[in-house]
DSSP file (Angstrom, degrees, kcal/mol; ACC not computed):
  #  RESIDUE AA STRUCTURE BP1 BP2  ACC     N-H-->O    O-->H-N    N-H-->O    O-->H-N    TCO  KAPPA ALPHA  PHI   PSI    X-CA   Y-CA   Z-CA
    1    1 A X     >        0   0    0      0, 0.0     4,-2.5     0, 0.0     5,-0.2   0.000 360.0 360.0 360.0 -53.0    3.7    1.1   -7.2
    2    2 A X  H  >  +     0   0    0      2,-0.2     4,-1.2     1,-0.2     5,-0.0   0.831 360.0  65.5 -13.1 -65.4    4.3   -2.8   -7.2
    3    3 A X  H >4 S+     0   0    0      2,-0.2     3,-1.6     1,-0.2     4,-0.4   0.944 102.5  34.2 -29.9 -93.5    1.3   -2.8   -5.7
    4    4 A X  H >> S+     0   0    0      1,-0.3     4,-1.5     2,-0.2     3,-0.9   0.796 107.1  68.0 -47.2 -38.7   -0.9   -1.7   -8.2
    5    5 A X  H 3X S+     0   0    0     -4,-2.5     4,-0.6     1,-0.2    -1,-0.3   0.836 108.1  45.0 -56.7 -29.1    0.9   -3.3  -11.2
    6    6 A X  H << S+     0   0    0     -3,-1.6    -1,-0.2    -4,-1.2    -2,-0.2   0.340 106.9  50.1-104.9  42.9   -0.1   -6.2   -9.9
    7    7 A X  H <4 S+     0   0    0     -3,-0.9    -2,-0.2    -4,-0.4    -3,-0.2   0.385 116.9  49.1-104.6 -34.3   -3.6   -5.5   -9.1
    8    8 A X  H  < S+     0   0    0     -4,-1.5    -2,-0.2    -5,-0.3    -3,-0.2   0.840 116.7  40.8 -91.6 -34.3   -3.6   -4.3  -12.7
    9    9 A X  S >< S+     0   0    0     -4,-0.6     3,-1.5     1,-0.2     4,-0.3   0.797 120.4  40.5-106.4 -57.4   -1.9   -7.5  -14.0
   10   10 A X  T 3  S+     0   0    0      1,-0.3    -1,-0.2    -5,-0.2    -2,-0.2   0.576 103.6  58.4 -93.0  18.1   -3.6   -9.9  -12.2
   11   11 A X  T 3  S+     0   0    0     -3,-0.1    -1,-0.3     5,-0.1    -2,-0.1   0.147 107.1  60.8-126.3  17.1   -7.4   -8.7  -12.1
   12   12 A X  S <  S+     0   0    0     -3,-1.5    -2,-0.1    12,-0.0    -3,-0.1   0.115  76.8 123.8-100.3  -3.5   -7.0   -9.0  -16.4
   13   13 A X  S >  S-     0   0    0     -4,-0.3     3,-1.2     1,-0.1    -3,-0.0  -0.147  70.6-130.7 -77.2 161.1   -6.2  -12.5  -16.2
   14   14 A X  T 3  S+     0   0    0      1,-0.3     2,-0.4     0, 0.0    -1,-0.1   0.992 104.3  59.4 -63.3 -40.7   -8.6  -15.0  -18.3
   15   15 A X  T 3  S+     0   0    0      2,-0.0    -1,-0.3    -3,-0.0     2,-0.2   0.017  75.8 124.3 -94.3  24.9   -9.0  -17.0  -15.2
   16   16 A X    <   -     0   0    0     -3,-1.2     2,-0.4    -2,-0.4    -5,-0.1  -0.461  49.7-127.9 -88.3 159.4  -10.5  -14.6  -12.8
   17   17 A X    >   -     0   0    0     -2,-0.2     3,-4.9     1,-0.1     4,-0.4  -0.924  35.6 -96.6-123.9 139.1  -14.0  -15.1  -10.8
   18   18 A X  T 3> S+     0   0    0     -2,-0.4     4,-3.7     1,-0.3     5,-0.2   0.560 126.7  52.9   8.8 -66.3  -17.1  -13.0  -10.2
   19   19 A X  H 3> S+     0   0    0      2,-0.2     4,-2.0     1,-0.2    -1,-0.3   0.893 117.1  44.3 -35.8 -49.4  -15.2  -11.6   -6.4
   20   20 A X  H <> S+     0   0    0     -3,-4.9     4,-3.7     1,-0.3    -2,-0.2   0.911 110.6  47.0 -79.4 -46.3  -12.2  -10.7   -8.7
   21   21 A X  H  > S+     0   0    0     -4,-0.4     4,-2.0     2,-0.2    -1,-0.3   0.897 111.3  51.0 -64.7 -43.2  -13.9   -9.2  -11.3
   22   22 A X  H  X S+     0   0    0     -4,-3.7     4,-1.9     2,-0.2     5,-0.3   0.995 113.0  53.3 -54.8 -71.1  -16.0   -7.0   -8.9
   23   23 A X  H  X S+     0   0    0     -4,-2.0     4,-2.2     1,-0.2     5,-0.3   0.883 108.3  43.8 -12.7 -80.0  -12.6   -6.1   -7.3
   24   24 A X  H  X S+     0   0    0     -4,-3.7     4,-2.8     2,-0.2     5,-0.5   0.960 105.9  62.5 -60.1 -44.4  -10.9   -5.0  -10.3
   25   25 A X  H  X S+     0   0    0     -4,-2.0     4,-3.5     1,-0.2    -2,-0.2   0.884 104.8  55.2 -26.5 -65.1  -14.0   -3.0  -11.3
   26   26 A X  H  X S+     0   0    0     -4,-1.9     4,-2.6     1,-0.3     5,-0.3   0.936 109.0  40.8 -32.0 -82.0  -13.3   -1.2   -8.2
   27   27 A X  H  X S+     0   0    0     -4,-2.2     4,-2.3    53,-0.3    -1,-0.3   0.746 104.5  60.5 -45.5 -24.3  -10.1   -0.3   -8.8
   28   28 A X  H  X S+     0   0    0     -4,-2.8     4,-2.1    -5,-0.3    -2,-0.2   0.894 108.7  49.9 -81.7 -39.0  -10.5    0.6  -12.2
   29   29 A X  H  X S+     0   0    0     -4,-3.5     4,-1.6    -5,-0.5    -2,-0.2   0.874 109.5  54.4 -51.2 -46.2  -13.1    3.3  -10.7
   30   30 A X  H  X S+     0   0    0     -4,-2.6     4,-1.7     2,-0.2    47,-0.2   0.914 107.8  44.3 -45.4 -64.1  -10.4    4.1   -8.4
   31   31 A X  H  X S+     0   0    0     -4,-2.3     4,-3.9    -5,-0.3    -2,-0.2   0.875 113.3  57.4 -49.8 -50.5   -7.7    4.8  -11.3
   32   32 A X  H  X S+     0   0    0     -4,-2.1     4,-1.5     1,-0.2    -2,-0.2   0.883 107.7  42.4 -61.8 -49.3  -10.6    6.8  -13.1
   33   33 A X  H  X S+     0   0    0     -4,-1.6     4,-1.5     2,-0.2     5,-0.2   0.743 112.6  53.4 -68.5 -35.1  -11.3    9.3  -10.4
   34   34 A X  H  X S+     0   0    0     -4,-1.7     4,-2.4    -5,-0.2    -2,-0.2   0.979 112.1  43.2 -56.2 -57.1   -7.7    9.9   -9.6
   35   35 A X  H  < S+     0   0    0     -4,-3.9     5,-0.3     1,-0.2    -2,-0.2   0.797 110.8  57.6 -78.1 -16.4   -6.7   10.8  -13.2
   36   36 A X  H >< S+     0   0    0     -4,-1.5     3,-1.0     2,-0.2    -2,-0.2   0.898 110.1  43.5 -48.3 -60.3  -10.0   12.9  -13.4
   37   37 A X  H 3< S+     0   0    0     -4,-1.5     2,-0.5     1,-0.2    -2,-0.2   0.987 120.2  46.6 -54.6 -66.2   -8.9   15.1  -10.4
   38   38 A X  T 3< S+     0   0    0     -4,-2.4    -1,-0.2    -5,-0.2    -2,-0.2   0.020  72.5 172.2 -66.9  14.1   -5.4   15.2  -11.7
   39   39 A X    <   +     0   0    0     -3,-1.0    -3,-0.1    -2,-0.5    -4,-0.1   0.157  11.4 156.2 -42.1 106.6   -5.6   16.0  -15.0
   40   40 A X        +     0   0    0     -5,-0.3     2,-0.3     3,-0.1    -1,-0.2   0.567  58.8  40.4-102.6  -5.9   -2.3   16.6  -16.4
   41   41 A X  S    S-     0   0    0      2,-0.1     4,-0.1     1,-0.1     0, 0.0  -0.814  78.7-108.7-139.2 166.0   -2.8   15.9  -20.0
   42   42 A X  S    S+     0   0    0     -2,-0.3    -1,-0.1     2,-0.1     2,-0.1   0.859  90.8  96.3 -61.0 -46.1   -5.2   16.3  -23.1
   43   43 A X  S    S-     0   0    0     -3,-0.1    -2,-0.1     1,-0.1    -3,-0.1  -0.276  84.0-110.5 -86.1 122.3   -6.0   12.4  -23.0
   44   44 A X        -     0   0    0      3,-0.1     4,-0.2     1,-0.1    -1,-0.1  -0.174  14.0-121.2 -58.8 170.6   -8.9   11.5  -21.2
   45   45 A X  S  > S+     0   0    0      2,-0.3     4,-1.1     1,-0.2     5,-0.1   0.582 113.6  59.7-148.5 -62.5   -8.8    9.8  -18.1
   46   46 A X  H >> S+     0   0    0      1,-0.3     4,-2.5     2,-0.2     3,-1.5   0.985 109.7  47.5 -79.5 -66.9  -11.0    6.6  -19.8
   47   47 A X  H 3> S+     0   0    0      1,-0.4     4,-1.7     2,-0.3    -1,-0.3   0.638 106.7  55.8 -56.6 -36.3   -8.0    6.2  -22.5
   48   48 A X  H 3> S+     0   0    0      2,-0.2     4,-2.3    -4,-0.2    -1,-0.4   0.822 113.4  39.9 -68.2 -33.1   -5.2    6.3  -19.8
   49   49 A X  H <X S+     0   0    0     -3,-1.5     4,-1.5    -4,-1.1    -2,-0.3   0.940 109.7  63.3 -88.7 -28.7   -6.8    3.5  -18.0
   50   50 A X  H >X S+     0   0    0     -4,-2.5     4,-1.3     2,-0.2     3,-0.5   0.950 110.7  34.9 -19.4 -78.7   -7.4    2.1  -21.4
   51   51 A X  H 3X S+     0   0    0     -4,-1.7     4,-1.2     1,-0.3    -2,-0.2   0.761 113.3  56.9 -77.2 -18.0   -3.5    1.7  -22.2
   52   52 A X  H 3X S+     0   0    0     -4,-2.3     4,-0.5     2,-0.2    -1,-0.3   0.811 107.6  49.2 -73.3 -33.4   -2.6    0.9  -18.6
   53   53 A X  H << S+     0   0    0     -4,-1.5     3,-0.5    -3,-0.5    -2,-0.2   0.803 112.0  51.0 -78.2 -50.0   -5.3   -2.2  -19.1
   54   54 A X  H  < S+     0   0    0     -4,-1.3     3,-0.3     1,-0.2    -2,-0.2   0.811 105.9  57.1 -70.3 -41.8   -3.3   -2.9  -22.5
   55   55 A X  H >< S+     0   0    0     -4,-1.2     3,-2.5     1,-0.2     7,-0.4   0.645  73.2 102.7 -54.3 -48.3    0.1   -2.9  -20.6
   56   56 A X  T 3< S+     0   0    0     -4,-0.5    -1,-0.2    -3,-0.5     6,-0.2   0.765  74.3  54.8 -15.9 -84.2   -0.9   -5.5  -18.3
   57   57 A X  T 3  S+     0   0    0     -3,-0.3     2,-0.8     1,-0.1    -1,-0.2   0.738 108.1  56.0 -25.2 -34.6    1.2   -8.4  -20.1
   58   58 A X    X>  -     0   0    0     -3,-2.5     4,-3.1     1,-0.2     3,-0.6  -0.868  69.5-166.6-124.8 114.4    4.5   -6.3  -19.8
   59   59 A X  H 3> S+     0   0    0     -2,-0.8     4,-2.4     1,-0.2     5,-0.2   0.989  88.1  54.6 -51.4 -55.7    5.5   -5.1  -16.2
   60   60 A X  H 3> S+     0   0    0      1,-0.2     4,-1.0     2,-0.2    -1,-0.2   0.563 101.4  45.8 -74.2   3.8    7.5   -3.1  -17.3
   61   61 A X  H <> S+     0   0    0     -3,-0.6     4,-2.9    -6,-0.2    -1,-0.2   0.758 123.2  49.8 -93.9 -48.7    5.7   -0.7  -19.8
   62   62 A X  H  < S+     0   0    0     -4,-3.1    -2,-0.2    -7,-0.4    -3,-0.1   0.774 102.1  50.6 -70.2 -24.8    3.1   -0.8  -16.9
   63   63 A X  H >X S+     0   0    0     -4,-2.4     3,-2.4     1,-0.1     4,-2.3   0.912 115.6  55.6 -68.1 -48.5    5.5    0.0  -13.9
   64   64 A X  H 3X S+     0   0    0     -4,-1.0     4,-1.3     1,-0.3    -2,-0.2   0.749 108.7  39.1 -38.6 -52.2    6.2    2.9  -16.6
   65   65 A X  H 3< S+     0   0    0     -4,-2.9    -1,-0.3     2,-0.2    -2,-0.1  -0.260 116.6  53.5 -88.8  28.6    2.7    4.4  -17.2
   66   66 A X  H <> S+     0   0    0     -3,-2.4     4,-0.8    -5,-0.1     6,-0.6   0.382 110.0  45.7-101.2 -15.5    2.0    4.0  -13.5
   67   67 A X  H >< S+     0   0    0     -4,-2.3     3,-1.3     2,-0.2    -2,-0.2   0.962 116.8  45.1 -80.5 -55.6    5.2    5.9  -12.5
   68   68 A X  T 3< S+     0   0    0     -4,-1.3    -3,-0.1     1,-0.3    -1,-0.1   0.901 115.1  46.4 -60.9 -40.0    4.4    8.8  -15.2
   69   69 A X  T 34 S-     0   0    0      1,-0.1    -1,-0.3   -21,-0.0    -2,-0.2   0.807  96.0-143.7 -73.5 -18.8    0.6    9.0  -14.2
   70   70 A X    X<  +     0   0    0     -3,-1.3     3,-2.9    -4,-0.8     4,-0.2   0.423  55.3 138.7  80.7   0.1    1.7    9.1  -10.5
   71   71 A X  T 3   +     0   0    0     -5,-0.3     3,-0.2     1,-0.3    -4,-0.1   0.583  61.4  77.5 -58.6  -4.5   -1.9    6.7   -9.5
   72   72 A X  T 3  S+     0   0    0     -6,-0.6    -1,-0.3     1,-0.2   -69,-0.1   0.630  86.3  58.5 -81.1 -16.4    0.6    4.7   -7.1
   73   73 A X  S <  S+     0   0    0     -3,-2.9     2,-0.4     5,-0.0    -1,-0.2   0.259  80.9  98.2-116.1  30.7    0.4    7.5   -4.8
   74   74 A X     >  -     0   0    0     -3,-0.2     4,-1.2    -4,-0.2     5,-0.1  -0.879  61.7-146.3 -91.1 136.8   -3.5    7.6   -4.0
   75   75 A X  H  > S+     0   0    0     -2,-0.4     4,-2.6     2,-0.2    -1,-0.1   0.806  97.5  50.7 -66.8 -32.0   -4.6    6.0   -1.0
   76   76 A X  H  > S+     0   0    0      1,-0.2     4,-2.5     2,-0.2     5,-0.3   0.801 109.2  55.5 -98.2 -35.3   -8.2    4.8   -2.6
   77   77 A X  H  > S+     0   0    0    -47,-0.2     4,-1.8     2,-0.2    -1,-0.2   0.939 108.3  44.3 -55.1 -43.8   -6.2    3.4   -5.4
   78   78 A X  H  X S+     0   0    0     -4,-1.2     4,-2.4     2,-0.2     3,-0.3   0.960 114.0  53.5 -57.6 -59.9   -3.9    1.1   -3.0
   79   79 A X  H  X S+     0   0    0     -4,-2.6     4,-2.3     2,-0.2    -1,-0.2   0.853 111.2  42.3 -12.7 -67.8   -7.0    0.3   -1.3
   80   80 A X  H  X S+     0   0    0     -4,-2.5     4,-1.9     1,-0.2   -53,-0.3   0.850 116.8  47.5 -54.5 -48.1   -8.4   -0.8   -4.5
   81   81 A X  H  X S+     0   0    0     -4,-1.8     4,-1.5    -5,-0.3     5,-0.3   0.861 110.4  51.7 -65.9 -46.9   -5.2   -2.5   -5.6
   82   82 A X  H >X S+     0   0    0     -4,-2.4     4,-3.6     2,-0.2     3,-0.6   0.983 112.9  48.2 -65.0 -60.9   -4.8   -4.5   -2.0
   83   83 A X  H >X S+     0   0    0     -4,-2.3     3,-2.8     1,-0.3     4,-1.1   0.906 109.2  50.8 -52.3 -74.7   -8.5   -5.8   -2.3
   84   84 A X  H 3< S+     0   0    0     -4,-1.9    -1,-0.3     1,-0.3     4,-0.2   0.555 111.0  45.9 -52.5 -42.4   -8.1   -6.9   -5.6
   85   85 A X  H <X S+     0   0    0     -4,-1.5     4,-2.1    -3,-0.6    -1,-0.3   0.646 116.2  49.4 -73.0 -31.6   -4.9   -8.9   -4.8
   86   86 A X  H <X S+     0   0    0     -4,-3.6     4,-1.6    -3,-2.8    -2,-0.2   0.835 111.3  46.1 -89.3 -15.2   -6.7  -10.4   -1.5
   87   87 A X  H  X S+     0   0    0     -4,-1.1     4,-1.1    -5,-0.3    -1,-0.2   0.630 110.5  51.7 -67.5 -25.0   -9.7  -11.4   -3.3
   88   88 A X  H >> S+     0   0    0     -5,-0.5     3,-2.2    -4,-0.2     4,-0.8   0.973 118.5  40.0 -96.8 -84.6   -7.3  -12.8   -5.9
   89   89 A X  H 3X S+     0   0    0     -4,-2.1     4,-1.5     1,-0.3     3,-0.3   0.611 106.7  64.5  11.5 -81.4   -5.6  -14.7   -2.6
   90   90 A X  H 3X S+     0   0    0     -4,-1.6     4,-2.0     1,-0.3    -1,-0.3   0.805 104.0  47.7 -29.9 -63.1   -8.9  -15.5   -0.9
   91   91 A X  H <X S+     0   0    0     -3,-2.2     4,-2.6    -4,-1.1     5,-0.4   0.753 110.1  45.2 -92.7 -26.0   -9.8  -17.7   -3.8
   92   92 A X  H  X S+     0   0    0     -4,-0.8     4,-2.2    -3,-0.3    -1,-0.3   0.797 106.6  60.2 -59.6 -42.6   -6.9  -19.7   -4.3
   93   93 A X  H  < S+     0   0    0     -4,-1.5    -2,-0.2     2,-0.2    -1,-0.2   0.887 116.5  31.8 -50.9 -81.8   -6.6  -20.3   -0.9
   94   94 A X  H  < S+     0   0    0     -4,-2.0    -2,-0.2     1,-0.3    -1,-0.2   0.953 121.6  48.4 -56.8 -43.2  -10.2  -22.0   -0.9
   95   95 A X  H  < S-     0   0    0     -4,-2.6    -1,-0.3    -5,-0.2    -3,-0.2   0.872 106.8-130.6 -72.1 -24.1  -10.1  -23.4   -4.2
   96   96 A X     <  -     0   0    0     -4,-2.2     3,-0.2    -5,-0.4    -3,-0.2   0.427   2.4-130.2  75.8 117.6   -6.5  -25.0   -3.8
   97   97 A X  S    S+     0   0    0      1,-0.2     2,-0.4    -5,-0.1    -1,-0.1   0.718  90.6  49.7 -63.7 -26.9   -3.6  -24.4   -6.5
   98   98 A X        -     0   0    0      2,-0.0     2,-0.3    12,-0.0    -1,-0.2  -0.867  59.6-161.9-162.1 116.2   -3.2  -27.9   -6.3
   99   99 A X        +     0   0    0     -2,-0.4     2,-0.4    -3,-0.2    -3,-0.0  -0.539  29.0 166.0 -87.9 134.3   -4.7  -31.1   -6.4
  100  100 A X        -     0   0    0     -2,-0.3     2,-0.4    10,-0.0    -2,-0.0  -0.980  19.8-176.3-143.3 151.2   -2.8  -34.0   -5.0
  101  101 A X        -     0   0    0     -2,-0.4    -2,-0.0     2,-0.1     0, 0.0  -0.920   5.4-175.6-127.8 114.0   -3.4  -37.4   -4.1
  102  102 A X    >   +     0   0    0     -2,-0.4     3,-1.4     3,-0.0     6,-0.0   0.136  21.6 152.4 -95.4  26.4   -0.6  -39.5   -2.5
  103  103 A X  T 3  S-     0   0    0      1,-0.3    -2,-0.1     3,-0.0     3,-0.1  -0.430  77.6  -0.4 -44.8 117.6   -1.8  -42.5   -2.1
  104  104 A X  T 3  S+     0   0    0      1,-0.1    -1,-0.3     2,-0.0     2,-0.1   0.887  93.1 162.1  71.5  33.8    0.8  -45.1   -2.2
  105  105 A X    <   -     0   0    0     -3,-1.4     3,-0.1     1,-0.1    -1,-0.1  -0.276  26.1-177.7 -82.6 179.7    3.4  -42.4   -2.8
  106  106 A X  S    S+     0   0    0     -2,-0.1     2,-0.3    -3,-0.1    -1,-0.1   0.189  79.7  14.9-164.2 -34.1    6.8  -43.2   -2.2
  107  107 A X  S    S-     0   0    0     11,-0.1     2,-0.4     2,-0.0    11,-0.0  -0.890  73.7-164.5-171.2 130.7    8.2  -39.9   -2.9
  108  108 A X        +     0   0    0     -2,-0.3     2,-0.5    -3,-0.1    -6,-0.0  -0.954  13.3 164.8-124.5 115.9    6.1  -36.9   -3.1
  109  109 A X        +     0   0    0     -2,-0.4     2,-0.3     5,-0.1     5,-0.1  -0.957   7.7 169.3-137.8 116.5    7.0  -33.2   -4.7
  110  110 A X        +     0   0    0     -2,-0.5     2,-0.4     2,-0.0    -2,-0.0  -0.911  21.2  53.4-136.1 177.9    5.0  -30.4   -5.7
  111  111 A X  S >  S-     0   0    0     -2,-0.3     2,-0.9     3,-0.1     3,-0.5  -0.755  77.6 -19.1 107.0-161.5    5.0  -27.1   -6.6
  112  112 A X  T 3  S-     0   0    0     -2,-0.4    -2,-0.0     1,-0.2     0, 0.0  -0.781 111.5 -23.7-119.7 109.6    6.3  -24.5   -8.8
  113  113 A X  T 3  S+     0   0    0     -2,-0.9    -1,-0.2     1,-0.2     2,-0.2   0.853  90.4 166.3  36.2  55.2    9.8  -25.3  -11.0
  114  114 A X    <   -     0   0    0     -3,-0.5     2,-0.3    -5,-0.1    -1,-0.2  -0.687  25.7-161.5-106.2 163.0   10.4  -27.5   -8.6
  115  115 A X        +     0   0    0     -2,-0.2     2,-0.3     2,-0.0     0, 0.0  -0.951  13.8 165.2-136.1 140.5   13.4  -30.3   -9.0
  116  116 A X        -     0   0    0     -2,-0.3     2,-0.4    -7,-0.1    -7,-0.0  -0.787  20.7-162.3-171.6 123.9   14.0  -33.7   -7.1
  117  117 A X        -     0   0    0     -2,-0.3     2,-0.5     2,-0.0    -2,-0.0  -0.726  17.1-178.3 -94.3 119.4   16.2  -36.8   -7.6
  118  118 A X        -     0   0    0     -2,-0.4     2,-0.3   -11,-0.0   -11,-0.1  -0.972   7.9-166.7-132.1 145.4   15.0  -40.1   -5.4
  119  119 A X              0   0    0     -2,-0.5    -2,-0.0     1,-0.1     0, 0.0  -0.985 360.0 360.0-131.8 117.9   16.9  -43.1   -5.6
  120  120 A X              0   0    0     -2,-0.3    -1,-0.1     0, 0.0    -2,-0.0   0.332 360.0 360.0-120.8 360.0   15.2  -46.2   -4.0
């Protein structure tokens, strides 16, 4: 379920590329053909995937309407949901989170809400 909330989360983001977008597409196809076999409800299929898409920003409203629609337990959806997150990977990886130069550094820290006291 994890999974796919963040497949869903992170394949909305502003900052996604061509790979990613292709990716989520995929998945979003995925989501649509699951709740189309399974139709449990009046409310199309296009409109579930709709509000799940809206949800993105809060995990938890999204971990919620993925548990109720049950789309965490299709295989072609995890599929969809793993690519999406390894394309998402893939590109960080090449494009590098972080640009650093240390030249002349003396004391060197990076990363993410990270904290460090140097006394020379």
């Amino acid at each position: 379920m994890s999974l796919v909330v963040g497949a869903l989360a992170a394949g909305l983001s502003d900052t996604i590329n061509v790979a990613v977008k292709d990716a989520y597409s995929e998945l979003r196809g995925a989501l649509l053909r699951r709740l189309r076999k399974n139709r449990n409800s009046e409310v199309e299929p296009e409109q579930i995937v709709e509000v799940l898409e809206a949800r993105a920003a809060d995990p938890g409203a999204l971990k919620s309407l993925v548990i109720s629609t049950d789309v965490a337990n299709d295989k072609n959806v995890l599929d969809a949901a793993r690519q999406v997150l390894r394309v998402i990977n893939s590109s960080e990886e090449k494009n590098g989170k972080y640009v650093i130069d240390i030249h002349e550094a003396k004391g060197v820290q990076f990363g993410e809400a990270s904290n460090m006291t140097i006394n020379f």
